[in-house]
N, C-alpha and C positions, 0 to 999 in steps of 0.2 A: 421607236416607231411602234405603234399600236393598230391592231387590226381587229374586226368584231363583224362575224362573219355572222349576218340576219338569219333567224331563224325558219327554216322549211314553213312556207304559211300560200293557200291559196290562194292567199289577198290578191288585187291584181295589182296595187304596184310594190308590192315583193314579188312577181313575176315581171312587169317593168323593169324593176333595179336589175333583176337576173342578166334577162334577158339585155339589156344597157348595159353592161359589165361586159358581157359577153363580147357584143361588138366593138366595146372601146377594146376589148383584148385582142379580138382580132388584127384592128386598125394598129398597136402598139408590135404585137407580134410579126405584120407583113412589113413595117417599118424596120424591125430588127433586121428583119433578114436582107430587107434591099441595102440598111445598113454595111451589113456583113458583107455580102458581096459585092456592093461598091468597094470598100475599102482594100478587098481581097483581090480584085482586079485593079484598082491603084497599086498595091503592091509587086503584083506577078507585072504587069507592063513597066512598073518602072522597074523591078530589075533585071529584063529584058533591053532598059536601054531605049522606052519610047513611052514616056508618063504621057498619061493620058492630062491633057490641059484645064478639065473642067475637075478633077477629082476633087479637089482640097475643097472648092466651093461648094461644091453637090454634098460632100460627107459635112459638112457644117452644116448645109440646111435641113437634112436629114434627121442629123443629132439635135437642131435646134427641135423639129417636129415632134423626135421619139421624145423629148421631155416636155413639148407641153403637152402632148395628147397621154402621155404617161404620168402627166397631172391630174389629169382627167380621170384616170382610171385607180388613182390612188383618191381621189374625191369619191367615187364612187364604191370603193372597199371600203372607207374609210381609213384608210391607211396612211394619210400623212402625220409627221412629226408632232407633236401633240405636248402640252406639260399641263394635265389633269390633276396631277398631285394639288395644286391651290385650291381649283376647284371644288375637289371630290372632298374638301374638309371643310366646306361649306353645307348650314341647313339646307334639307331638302329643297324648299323655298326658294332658296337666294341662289343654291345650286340651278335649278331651274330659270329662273331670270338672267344670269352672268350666261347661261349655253345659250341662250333663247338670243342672246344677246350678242353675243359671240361669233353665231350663225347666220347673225341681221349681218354683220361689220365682213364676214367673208363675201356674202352675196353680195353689197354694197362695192368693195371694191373687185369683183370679177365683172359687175356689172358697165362697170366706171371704165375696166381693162378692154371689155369686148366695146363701147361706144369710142372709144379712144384708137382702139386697133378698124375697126371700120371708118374711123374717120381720117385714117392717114390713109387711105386705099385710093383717092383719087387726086391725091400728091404723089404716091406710087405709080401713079397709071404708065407713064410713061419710060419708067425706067425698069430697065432689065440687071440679070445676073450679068457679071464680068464676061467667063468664062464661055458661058451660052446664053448667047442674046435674046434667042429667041422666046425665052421664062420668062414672061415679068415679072417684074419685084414685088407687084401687088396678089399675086398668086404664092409667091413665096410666104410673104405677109400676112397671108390671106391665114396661117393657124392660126395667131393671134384672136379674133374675134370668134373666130371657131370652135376653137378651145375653151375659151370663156365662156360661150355657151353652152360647151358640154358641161363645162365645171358649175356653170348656173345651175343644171339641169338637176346634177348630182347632190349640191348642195340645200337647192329646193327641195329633195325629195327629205334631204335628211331633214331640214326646217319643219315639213308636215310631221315629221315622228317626235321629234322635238317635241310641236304642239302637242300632239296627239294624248290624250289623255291616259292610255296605258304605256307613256312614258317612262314612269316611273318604276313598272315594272321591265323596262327595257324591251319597248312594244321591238323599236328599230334592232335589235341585239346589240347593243353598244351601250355604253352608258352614258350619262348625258355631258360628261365631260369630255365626250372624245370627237366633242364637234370643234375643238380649241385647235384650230392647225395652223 
Protein backbone atom coordinates (compact mmCIF):
# COMPACT_ATOMS: atom_id res chain seq x y z
CA UNK A 1 0.00 0.00 0.00
CA UNK A 2 1.15 3.32 -1.17
CA UNK A 3 0.03 6.83 0.00
CA UNK A 4 1.14 10.41 -1.44
CA UNK A 5 0.12 13.05 0.68
CA UNK A 6 -0.60 16.52 -1.95
CA UNK A 7 1.32 19.14 -1.36
CA UNK A 8 0.39 22.33 0.89
CA UNK A 9 -1.02 24.55 -2.30
CA UNK A 10 -3.91 27.40 -2.19
CA UNK A 11 -5.41 25.85 -5.10
CA UNK A 12 -9.02 25.49 -4.37
CA UNK A 13 -9.35 21.91 -5.24
CA UNK A 14 -6.42 21.01 -3.07
CA UNK A 15 -8.48 22.58 -0.42
CA UNK A 16 -11.53 20.49 -1.87
CA UNK A 17 -9.53 17.28 -1.56
CA UNK A 18 -8.59 18.58 2.16
CA UNK A 19 -11.43 19.59 3.11
CA UNK A 20 -13.20 16.01 1.28
CA UNK A 21 -10.90 13.90 3.20
CA UNK A 22 -11.77 15.40 6.14
CA UNK A 23 -15.37 14.55 6.11
CA UNK A 24 -15.07 11.13 4.69
CA UNK A 25 -12.80 10.83 8.03
CA UNK A 26 -15.21 11.92 9.91
CA UNK A 27 -18.07 9.61 8.41
CA UNK A 28 -15.39 6.55 8.72
CA UNK A 29 -14.38 7.48 12.21
CA UNK A 30 -18.14 8.02 13.78
CA UNK A 31 -18.71 4.44 12.08
CA UNK A 32 -15.79 3.00 13.97
CA UNK A 33 -17.13 3.83 17.08
CA UNK A 34 -20.80 2.99 16.70
CA UNK A 35 -18.98 -0.07 15.56
CA UNK A 36 -17.28 -0.54 18.74
CA UNK A 37 -19.93 0.07 20.86
CA UNK A 38 -22.53 -2.11 19.13
CA UNK A 39 -20.27 -4.91 19.39
CA UNK A 40 -19.29 -3.97 23.09
CA UNK A 41 -22.88 -3.99 24.18
CA UNK A 42 -23.54 -7.42 22.10
CA UNK A 43 -20.91 -8.66 24.11
CA UNK A 44 -21.67 -7.40 27.87
CA UNK A 45 -25.71 -8.31 27.24
CA UNK A 46 -24.96 -11.60 26.03
CA UNK A 47 -22.84 -12.50 28.91
CA UNK A 48 -25.33 -11.24 31.00
CA UNK A 49 -27.62 -13.86 29.64
CA UNK A 50 -29.92 -11.68 27.41
CA UNK A 51 -28.39 -11.14 23.63
CA UNK A 52 -29.65 -8.45 22.22
CA UNK A 53 -31.58 -10.00 18.71
CA UNK A 54 -30.68 -7.50 16.34
CA UNK A 55 -26.73 -7.44 17.01
CA UNK A 56 -25.17 -9.78 14.56
CA UNK A 57 -27.28 -7.97 11.75
CA UNK A 58 -26.53 -4.28 12.71
CA UNK A 59 -22.46 -5.18 13.32
CA UNK A 60 -22.57 -6.72 9.63
CA UNK A 61 -24.26 -3.64 8.13
CA UNK A 62 -22.00 -1.39 9.96
CA UNK A 63 -18.82 -3.28 8.96
CA UNK A 64 -20.21 -3.57 5.50
CA UNK A 65 -20.59 0.58 5.55
CA UNK A 66 -17.06 1.15 7.45
CA UNK A 67 -15.58 -0.51 4.20
CA UNK A 68 -17.12 0.94 1.61
CA UNK A 69 -16.99 4.43 2.86
CA UNK A 70 -13.43 3.64 4.05
CA UNK A 71 -13.04 2.96 0.22
CA UNK A 72 -13.79 6.13 -0.24
CA UNK A 73 -11.51 7.67 1.81
CA UNK A 74 -8.60 5.49 0.81
CA UNK A 75 -9.61 6.91 -3.07
CA UNK A 76 -9.21 10.02 -1.69
CA UNK A 77 -5.55 9.68 0.16
CA UNK A 78 -4.72 7.75 -2.61
CA UNK A 79 -4.04 4.93 -0.66
CA UNK A 80 -5.33 1.80 -2.14
CA UNK A 81 -3.15 -1.24 -3.06
CA UNK A 82 -1.35 -0.38 -6.15
CA UNK A 83 1.62 -2.32 -8.33
CA UNK A 84 3.24 0.79 -10.09
CA UNK A 85 6.53 -1.14 -10.41
CA UNK A 86 5.19 -1.93 -14.44
CA UNK A 87 4.36 1.15 -14.82
CA UNK A 88 6.95 3.38 -13.49
CA UNK A 89 9.50 1.53 -16.13
CA UNK A 90 7.65 2.84 -18.72
CA UNK A 91 8.53 6.24 -20.98
CA UNK A 92 7.42 9.17 -19.67
CA UNK A 93 4.77 9.14 -22.58
CA UNK A 94 3.30 5.72 -22.31
CA UNK A 95 3.73 6.23 -18.51
CA UNK A 96 1.19 8.98 -18.89
CA UNK A 97 -1.34 7.21 -21.33
CA UNK A 98 -1.33 3.52 -19.33
CA UNK A 99 -2.41 6.18 -15.80
CA UNK A 100 -4.64 8.25 -17.89
CA UNK A 101 -5.95 5.06 -18.68
CA UNK A 102 -6.08 3.36 -15.91
CA UNK A 103 -7.93 6.13 -14.02
CA UNK A 104 -10.64 6.16 -17.18
CA UNK A 105 -11.31 2.02 -16.32
CA UNK A 106 -11.63 2.93 -12.19
CA UNK A 107 -14.18 5.70 -12.84
CA UNK A 108 -15.89 3.40 -15.48
CA UNK A 109 -16.52 0.79 -13.18
CA UNK A 110 -17.49 2.83 -9.93
CA UNK A 111 -19.67 4.56 -12.29
CA UNK A 112 -21.27 1.29 -13.57
CA UNK A 113 -21.26 0.08 -9.42
CA UNK A 114 -23.16 3.44 -8.30
CA UNK A 115 -25.94 3.08 -11.54
CA UNK A 116 -26.23 -0.72 -10.69
CA UNK A 117 -26.46 -0.11 -6.77
CA UNK A 118 -29.39 2.62 -7.44
CA UNK A 119 -31.05 0.49 -9.61
CA UNK A 120 -31.62 -2.28 -7.14
CA UNK A 121 -33.24 0.24 -4.63
CA UNK A 122 -36.69 -0.08 -5.91
CA UNK A 123 -36.45 -4.05 -5.75
CA UNK A 124 -35.27 -3.16 -2.12
CA UNK A 125 -38.28 -0.92 -1.48
CA UNK A 126 -40.14 -3.28 0.21
CA UNK A 127 -38.00 -5.45 2.18
CA UNK A 128 -36.50 -4.87 5.59
CA UNK A 129 -33.58 -6.18 7.89
CA UNK A 130 -34.52 -9.56 9.78
CA UNK A 131 -33.91 -8.48 13.02
CA UNK A 132 -35.43 -4.89 12.90
CA UNK A 133 -38.00 -4.56 10.52
CA UNK A 134 -38.49 -1.37 10.73
CA UNK A 135 -34.75 -0.38 8.36
CA UNK A 136 -35.37 -1.12 5.04
CA UNK A 137 -33.05 -2.98 2.95
CA UNK A 138 -33.07 -0.20 0.55
CA UNK A 139 -31.53 2.39 3.24
CA UNK A 140 -29.27 -0.29 4.15
CA UNK A 141 -28.23 -0.56 0.43
CA UNK A 142 -28.41 2.76 -0.01
CA UNK A 143 -23.96 2.88 0.69
CA UNK A 144 -23.67 1.11 -2.34
CA UNK A 145 -24.44 4.07 -4.92
CA UNK A 146 -23.17 6.50 -2.25
CA UNK A 147 -20.06 5.23 -1.96
CA UNK A 148 -19.45 5.11 -5.57
CA UNK A 149 -20.05 8.40 -5.77
CA UNK A 150 -17.79 9.44 -3.20
CA UNK A 151 -15.30 7.23 -4.96
CA UNK A 152 -16.29 8.95 -8.28
CA UNK A 153 -15.77 12.11 -6.74
CA UNK A 154 -12.20 11.22 -5.51
CA UNK A 155 -11.07 9.53 -8.33
CA UNK A 156 -12.24 12.58 -10.79
CA UNK A 157 -10.34 14.78 -8.96
CA UNK A 158 -7.14 12.57 -9.16
CA UNK A 159 -8.18 12.11 -13.37
CA UNK A 160 -7.82 16.28 -13.49
CA UNK A 161 -4.17 15.97 -12.01
CA UNK A 162 -3.47 13.16 -14.07
CA UNK A 163 -4.39 15.53 -16.97
CA UNK A 164 -3.15 18.56 -15.58
CA UNK A 165 -0.06 19.54 -17.30
CA UNK A 166 2.39 19.91 -14.22
CA UNK A 167 1.71 16.27 -13.91
CA UNK A 168 4.78 15.37 -14.61
CA UNK A 169 6.19 17.14 -11.95
CA UNK A 170 3.71 15.41 -9.62
CA UNK A 171 1.25 18.55 -9.72
CA UNK A 172 -1.14 15.99 -7.56
CA UNK A 173 2.01 14.72 -5.01
CA UNK A 174 1.77 11.22 -6.27
CA UNK A 175 3.26 9.84 -9.10
CA UNK A 176 1.36 9.04 -11.91
CA UNK A 177 1.49 5.48 -11.37
CA UNK A 178 -0.30 5.35 -8.12
CA UNK A 179 -3.50 5.96 -9.81
CA UNK A 180 -3.19 1.78 -10.56
CA UNK A 181 -5.50 0.46 -7.61
Amino acid sequence: MHSASPPASDHPMHRFRVRYGLLLEWVVMTLMIVLAVEVTLGIVFRAIGHSLVWYDEVASVLLAWLTFYGSALASVKRAHIGCPEVVDQLPPTAKRVVSIFGQLLVIAFFALLGWVGLSIMPVLAGDSLVSLSWVPMNFVQSVIPISSGLILIAELMYLIDLMSPQTGKSGAGASLSDGLH
